[in-house]
Structures are given as C-alpha cells and as structure tokens.
C-alpha positions as CSV (number, residue, x, y, z in Angstrom):
1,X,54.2,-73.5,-240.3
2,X,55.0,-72.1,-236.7
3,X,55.7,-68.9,-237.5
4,X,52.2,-68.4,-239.8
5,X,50.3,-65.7,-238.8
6,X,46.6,-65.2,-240.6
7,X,45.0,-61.6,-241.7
8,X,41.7,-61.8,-242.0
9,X,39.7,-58.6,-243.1
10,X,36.4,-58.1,-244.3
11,X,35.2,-55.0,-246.2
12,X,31.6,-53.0,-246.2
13,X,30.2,-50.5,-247.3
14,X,27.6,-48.2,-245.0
15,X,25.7,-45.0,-246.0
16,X,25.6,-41.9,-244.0
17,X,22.8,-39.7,-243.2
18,X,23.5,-37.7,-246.6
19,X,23.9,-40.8,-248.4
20,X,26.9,-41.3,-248.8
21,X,28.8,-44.5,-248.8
22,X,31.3,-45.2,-245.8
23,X,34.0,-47.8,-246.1
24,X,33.7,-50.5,-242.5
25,X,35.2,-53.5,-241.6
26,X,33.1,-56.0,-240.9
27,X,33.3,-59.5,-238.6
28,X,35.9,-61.8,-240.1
29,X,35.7,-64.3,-237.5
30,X,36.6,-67.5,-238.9
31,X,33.9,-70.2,-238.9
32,X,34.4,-73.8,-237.8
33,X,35.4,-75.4,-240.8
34,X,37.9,-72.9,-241.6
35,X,39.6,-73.1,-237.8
36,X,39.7,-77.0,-238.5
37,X,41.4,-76.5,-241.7
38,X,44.2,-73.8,-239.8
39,X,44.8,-76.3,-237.2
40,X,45.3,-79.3,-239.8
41,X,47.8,-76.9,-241.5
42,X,49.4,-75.6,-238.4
43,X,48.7,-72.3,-238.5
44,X,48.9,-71.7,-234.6
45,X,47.6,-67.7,-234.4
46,X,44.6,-65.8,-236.4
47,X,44.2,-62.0,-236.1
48,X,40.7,-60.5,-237.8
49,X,38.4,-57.5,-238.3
50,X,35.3,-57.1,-236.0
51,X,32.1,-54.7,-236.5
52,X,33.2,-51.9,-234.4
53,X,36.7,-51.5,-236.5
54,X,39.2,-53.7,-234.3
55,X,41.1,-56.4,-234.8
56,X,40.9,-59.2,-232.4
57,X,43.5,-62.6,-232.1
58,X,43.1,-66.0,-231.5
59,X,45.1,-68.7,-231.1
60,X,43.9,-71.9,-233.0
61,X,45.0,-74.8,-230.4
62,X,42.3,-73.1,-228.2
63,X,39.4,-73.1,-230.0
64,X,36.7,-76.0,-229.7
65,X,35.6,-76.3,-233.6
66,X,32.4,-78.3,-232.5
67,X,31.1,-75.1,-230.5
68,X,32.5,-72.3,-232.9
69,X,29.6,-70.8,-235.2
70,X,28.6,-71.4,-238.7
71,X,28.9,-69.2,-242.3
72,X,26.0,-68.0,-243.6
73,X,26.1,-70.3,-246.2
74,X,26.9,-73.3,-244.1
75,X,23.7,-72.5,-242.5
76,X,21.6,-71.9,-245.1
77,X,23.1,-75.8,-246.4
78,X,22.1,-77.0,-243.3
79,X,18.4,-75.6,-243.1
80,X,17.9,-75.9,-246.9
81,X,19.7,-78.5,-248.7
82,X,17.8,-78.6,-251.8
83,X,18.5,-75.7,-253.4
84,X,22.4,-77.2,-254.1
85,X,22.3,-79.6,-257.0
C-alpha cells in the first residue's frame, strides 16, 4: 500500500445566532488504535479535518501510538467498563 493516502472528515452541525444550523468540520484526528491499524496495513500518510475548517497531514511511521489520545468511547470503556455486556 505505498501509494495509500487516507481522507478523514468529520461533519457537524452549529447554530447561528438566528438559529440556524451551520454545516463545520470537526477534529478527525485519528486515535491510537486506528494509527496502529494504518501502520499494520501500510498506509504511510493521513490527511484530516480540524475544528477551525483545515485539513492537517501526518505521516504514520512518525507517530508514537502509546502517546496518541484516545476516542471518546475508548475512554468511556476505560473509566466505565460495566456498562458493555
């Protein structure tokens, strides 16, 4: 896969002051467990949305999975377990 380049785009939805609804992109940074699985499968660069409408890159051989940051539902696994059955 060296030539595999990843899109990632997140979509929300903010209201204006009449209240209207405004289409936003929101953070699409990939979380650990998703990096791992890009480096296993060779995917080498990873472009994605941020809050503020951009698109940032990244290239996968240079990111330390052990220090990246977790999903929200990853977290909320880790702090409450028992609601999964």
């Amino acid at each position: 896969m060296k030539k595999v380049k990843l899109f990632i785009t997140k979509k929300g939805y903010k209201q204006d002051e009449k209240g209207n609804l405004i289409e936003n992109t929101l953070n699409a940074r990939p979380c650990a467990e998703c990096f791992k699985m890009m480096q296993y499968y060779g995917i080498k660069k990873v472009y994605y949305t941020t809050y503020d409408g951009g698109i940032e890159s990244i290239n996968t051989n240079h990111i330390n999975t052990s220090e990246e940051f977790l999903s929200d539902a990853q977290r909320l696994f880790k702090e409450d377990r028992y609601w999964i059955t």
